[in-house]
C-alpha positions in Angstrom: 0.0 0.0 0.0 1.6 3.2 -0.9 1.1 6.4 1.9 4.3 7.6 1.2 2.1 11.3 0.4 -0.9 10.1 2.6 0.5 12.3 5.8 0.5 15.2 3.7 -2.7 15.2 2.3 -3.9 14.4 5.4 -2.3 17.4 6.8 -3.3 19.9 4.2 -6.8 19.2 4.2 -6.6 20.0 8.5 -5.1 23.2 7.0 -8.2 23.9 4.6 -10.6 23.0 7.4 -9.0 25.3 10.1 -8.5 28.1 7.6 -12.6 27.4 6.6 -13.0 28.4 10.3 -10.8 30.8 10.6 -12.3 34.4 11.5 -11.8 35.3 8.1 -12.8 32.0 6.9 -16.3 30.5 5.6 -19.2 31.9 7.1 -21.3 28.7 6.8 -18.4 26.4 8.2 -17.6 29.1 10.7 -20.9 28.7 12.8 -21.2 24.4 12.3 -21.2 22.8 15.6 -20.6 18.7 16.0 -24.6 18.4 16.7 -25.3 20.6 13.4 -22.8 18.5 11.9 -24.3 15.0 12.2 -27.6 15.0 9.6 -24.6 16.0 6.8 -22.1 13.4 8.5 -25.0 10.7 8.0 -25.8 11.9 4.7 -22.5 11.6 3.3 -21.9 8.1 5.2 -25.1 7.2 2.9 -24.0 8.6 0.0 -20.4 6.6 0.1 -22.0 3.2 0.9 -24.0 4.2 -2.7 -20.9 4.9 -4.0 -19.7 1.5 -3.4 -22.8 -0.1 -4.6 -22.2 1.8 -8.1 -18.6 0.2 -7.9 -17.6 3.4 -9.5 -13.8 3.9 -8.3 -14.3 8.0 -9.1 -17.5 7.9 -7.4 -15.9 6.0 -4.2 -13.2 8.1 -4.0 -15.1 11.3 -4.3 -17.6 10.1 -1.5 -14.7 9.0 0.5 -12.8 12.5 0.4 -16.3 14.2 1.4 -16.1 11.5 4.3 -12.7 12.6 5.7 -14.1 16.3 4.8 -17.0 15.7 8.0 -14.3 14.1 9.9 -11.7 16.3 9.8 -14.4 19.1 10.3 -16.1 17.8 13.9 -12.5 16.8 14.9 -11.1 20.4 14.8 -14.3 21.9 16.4 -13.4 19.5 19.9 -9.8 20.9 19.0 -11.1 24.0 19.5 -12.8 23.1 22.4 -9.5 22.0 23.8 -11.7 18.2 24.5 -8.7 16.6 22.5 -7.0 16.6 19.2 -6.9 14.9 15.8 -3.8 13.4 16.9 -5.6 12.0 19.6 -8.6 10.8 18.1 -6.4 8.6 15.5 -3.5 7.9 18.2 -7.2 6.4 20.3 -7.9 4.1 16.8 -4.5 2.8 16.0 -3.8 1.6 19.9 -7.7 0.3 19.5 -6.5 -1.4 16.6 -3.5 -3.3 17.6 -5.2 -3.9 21.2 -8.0 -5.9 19.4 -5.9 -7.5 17.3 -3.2 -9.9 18.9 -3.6 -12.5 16.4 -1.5 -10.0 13.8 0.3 -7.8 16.3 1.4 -10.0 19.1 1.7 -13.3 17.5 -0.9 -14.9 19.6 -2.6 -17.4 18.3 -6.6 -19.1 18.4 -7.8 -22.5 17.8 -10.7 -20.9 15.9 -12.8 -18.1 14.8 -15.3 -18.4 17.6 -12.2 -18.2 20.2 -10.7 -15.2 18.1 -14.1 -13.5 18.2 -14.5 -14.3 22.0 -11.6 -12.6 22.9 -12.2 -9.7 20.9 -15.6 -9.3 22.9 -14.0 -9.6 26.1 -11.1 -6.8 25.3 -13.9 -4.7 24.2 -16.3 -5.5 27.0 -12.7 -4.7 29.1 -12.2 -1.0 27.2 -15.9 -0.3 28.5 -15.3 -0.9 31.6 -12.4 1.3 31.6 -13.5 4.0 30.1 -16.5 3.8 32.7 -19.1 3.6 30.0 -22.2 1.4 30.4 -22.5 -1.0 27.6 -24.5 -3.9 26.2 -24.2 -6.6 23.2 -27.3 -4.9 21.8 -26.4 -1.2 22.2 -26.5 -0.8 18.2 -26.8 3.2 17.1 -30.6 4.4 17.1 -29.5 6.7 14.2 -29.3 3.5 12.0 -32.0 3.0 9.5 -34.5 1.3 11.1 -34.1 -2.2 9.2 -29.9 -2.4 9.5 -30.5 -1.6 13.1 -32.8 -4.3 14.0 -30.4 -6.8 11.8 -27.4 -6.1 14.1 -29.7 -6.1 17.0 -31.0 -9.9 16.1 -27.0 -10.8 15.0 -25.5 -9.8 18.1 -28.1 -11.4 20.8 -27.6 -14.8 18.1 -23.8 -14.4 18.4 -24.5 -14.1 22.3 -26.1 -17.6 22.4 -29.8 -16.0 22.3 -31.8 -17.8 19.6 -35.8 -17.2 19.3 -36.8 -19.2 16.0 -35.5 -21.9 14.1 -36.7 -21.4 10.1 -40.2 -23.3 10.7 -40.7 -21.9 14.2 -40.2 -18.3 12.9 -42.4 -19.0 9.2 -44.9 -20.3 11.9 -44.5 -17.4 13.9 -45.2 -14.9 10.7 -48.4 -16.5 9.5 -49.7 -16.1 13.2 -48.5 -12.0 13.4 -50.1 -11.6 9.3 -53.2 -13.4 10.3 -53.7 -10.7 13.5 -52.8 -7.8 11.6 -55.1 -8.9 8.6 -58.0 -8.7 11.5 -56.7 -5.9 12.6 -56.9 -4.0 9.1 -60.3 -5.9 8.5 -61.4 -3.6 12.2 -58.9 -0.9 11.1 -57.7 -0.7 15.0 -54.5 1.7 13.9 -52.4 1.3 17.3 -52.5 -3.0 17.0 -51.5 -2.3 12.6 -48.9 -0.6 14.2 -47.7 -3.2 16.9 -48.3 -6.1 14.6 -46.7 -4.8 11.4 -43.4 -4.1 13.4 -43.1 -7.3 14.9 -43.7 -8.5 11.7 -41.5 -6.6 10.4 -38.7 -7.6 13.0 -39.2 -11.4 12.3 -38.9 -10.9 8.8 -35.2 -9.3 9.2 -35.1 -12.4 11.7 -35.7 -14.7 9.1 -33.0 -13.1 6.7 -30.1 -13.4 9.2 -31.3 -17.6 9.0 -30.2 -17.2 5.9 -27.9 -14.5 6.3 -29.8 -12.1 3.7 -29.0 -8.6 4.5 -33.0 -7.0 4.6 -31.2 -3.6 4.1 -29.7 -4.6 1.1 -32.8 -6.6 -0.2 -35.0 -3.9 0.6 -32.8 -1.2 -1.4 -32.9 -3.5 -4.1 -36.8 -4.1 -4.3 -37.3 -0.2 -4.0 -34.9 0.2 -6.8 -37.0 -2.7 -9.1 -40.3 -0.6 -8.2 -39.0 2.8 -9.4 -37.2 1.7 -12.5 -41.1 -0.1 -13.0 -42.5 2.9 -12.4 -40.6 5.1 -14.8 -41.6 2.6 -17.6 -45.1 3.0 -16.4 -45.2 7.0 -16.2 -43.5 7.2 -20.3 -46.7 8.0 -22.7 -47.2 5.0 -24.9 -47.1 6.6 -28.6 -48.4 5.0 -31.8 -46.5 5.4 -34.9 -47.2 8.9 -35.2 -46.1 9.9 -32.4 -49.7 10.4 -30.8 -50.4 9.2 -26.9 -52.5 6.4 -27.3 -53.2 6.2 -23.2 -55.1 9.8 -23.2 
């Protein structure tokens, strides 16, 4: 991997993003604070996991640039702050890094992945504990999209040993929740739709991690089907003369 220039790109876009808020710098970057900051720090998150879906290298590495853009951004504002530096935000990753990683850094060695991921739980759950901060397997970000959130949710508590459904149980499971929501819309009783199509919902993305289906991904991809259909739909049909024949 060549980072020979790496350090200094990294170090001239710190010098753009301090100049940009700089008394004489950008009047919009100027007044940003790290809570104004997050809807365009999400956004941009978004808009590089696109990027990679396009496989587009220009794309990625646009989207990527705009990434470190955010980043370096809400890291100078806790500069500012004097809360800690950028130096110390990645100094915090890389020690994270080879802490978590023994297997590469230190030579140690597992008899298998589940005894390689164990011990990465318990140097994490250790790091908590240390830095004081309650945790729990399924603290997964709320700020997720609702579907990817409830996938690492179900993943974790399975990786925990915590299993609700086998594949019959759960399909079992789903005709029961579709059959009281069908009564439900058949009495339109809008607080049970509402229970009964998210635990629905929820046992669907269940049933994708069976079969380790990303419901994100699937969903993105049945939206996109549906729109492309869509456009078809909303073109005027013309005869030969160029006349609508659907008015």
């Amino acid at each position: 991997m060549n980072t020979d220039s790496a350090p200094q790109k990294f170090k001239e876009l710190l010098e753009i993003v301090s100049k940009l808020r700089s008394p004489d710098g950008c009047p919009w970057d100027k007044k940003q604070t790290p809570e104004s900051m997050k809807p365009y720090l999400l956004e941009e998150t978004h808009e590089l996991a696109e990027a990679i879906d396009s496989n587009m290298p220009d794309h990625i590495k646009e989207e990527l640039g705009d990434l470190f853009f955010q980043l370096s951004l809400i890291s100078l504002m806790y500069e500012e702050q004097e809360k800690f530096t950028v130096s110390d935000a990645l100094q915090a990753i890389s020690e994270k890094m080879i802490r978590r990683h023994p297997h590469v850094f230190e030579n140690k060695s597992f008899s298998s992945p589940e005894e390689l991921r164990q011990n990465w739980m318990k140097i994490k759950s250790e790091e908590k504990k240390k830095a004081q901060v309650s945790s729990s397997n399924l603290d997964v970000p709320k700020s997720l999209p609702a579907l990817s959130r409830a996938q690492q949710v179900i993943h974790r508590a399975a990786r925990s040993g915590f299993h609700r459904h086998g594949s019959s149980s759960l399909m079992s499971d789903i005709s029961s929740k579709t059959e009281l929501l069908s009564k439900a819309v058949d009495k339109k009783q809008q607080e049970e739709i509402r229970r009964f199509l998210g635990e629905t919902l929820f046992m669907l993305v269940e049933l994708g991690r069976l079969f380790e289906l990303y419901c994100e991904d699937i969903l993105q991809e049945t939206t996109t089907g549906f729109v492309k259909k869509y456009h078809k739909m909303e073109k005027p049909v013309l005869d030969n003369t160029g006349k609508k024949l659907n008015d």
